[in-house]
N, C-alpha and C positions, 0 to 999 in steps of 0.2 A: 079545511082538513079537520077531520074527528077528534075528538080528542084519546089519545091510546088507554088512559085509563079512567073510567067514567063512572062516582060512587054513584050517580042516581040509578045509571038504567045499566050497570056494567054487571058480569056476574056476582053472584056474592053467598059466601058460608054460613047456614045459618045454623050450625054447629058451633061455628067460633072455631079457634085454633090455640091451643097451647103453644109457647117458645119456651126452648130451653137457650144456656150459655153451652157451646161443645168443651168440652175441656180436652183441647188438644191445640200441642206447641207447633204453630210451625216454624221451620226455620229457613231463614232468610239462604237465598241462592240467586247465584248468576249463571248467564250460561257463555258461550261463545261470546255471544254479539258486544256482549259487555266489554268482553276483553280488545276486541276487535276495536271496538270505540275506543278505549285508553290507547290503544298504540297507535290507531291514525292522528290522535292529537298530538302525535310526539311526533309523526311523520311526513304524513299529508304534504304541510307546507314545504318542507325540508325536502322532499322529492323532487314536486315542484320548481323548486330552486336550482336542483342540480340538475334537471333535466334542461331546464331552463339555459342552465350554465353552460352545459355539455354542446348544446344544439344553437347556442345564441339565439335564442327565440325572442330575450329581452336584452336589454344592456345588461352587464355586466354586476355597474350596482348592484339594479336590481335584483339579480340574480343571487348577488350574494348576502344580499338583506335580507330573501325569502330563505335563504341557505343556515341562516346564522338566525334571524328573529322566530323564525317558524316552530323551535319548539315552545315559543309561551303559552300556547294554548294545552301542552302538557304542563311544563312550570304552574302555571295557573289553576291547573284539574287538580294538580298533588296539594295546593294549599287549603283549596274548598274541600278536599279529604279530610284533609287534618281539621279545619274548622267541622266542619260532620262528624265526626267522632268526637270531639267535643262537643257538641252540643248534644250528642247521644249519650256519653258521659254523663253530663248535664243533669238530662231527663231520667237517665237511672236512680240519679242521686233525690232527685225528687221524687220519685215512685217510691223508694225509700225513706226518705221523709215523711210521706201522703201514709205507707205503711205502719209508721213507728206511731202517727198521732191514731190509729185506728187500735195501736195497742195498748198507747196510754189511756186510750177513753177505757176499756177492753176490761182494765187492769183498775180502773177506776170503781168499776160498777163491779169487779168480784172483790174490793174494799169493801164494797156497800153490800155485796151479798154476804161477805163474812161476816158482818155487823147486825145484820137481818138474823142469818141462824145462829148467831151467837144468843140474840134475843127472843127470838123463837123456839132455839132448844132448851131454853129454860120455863117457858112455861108447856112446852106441851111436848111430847115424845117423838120429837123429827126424824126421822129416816136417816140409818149409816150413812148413807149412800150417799146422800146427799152434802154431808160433813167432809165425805172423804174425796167428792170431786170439786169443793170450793178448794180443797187444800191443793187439787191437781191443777189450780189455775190460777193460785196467787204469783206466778212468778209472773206474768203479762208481758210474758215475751214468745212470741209465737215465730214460726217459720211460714211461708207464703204460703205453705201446702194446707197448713192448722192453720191458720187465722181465722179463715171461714169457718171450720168446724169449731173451731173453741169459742168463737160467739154463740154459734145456733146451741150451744149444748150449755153459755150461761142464760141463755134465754131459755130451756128449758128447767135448769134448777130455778128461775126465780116463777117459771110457772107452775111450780112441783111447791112451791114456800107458798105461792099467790090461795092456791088450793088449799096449803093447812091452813090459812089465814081467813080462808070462807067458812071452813068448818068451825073455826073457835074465832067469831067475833069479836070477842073482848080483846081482842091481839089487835085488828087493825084499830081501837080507839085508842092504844098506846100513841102516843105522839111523837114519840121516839120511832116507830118501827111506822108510821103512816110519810114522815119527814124521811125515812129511809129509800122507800118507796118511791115518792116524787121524784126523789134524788137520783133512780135507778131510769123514771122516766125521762127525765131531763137528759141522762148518759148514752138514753138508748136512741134521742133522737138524734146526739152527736155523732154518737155510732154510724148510724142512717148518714149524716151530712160527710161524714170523713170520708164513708165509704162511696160517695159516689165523687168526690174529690178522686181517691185513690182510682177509680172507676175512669175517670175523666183524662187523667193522664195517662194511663194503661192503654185508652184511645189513641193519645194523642202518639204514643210508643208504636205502636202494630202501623199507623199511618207511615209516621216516619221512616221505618227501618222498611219500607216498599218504595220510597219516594227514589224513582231511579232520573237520573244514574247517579249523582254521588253517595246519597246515602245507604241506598241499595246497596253500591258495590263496601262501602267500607262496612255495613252492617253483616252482609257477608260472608267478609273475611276475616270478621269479627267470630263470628260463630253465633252472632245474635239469634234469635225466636223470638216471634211474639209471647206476649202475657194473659196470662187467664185471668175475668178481672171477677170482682164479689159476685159469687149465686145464691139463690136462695134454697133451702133441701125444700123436697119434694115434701117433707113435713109441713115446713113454714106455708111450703104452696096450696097446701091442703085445707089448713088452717084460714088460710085467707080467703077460700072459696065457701067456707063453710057458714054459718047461722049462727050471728052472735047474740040480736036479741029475739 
């Protein structure tokens, strides 16, 4: 047998293909069958039983062992529920976690760019703008929606500082404002490693809350959606396609 997908002789793009992330929630649903499946756990055997009962098809025991034991296979569904929602609990509480250390890094590096234009604005004529959007992001606390954009937009003030810094050289031989720097490098690769942390479990979220039937059904009725995880802007994307030497 062939093999169905073949890199030597299979077709192939030689355009290349761009991917994006969608940024849209879906939200978790059941339909019938779902339902239909919780209530034969609770019945099936229990029917069974009485039919059994009714018609002496089995002794008697029997009959009423399957009459009386037959709903543990709901008893049992209702507990792995309750453990599924906790463990989705769980996972939230981690996604949240994975998010706060992406804010501490966040909140780290506009310390260190405050400290940059603090020293930069004194020797050379820095941009309002740029003073008044380190002040829009010393609080380093973001919401899911802003976290992505409040990083891409400290990475463009410090390549807005990196630019005055090529124009007047005598700035990066300061060892104050070169150690700032590092400092900012160092933050931005944390950044990088947090976010695919954060990335990682936001996976692991969208798997689970599909995983039928217990999680599915309690994710559900939950009202859960999956999560959108870090993207890069179409700047960033641009940028890394582009000619750097």
């Amino acid at each position: 047998m062939a093999n169905e997908l073949d890199e030597v002789t299979g077709p192939v793009d030689q355009a290349g293909r761009d991917v994006n992330v969608i940024n849209k929630q879906i939200p978790v649903q059941i339909g019938t069958g779902s339902l239909l499946f919780e209530i034969a756990l609770w019945t099936v055997i229990p029917l069974i039983g009485a039919v059994a009962l009714l018609t002496d098809a089995l002794p008697r025991n029997y009959s009423l062992g399957l009459l009386v034991l037959g709903a543990l296979p709901g008893v049992a569904f209702q507990f792995m529920k309750v453990f599924a929602l906790a463990n989705l609990r769980k996972l939230q509480q981690k996604i949240q976690a994975d998010a706060s250390q992406i804010d501490n890094y966040l909140e780290q590096r506009v310390v260190v760019l405050n400290n940059v234009v603090g020293l930069v604005a004194k020797a050379i004529d820095l941009d309002k703008d740029v003073m008044k959007s380190v002040a829009a992001y010393r609080s380093g606390h973001h919401a899911d929606a802003e976290r992505n954009q409040a990083s891409q937009k400290i990475d463009g003030i410090f390549s807005r500082i990196n630019l005055a810094c090529e124009a007047y050289p005598e700035l990066k031989a300061q060892a104050v404002i070169a150690d700032a720097m590092r400092q900012n490098s160092y933050l931005q690769k944390e950044v990088t490693a947090a976010r695919t942390l954060y990335n990682d479990t936001v996976g692991m979220w969208n798997q689970d809350i599909f995983a039928w039937p217990t999680r599915q059904i309690v994710a559900a009725r939950a009202g859960y959606t999956t999560r959108i995880p870090f993207t890069a802007s179409a700047e960033t994307k641009a940028a890394a396609r582009s000619v750097f030497f």
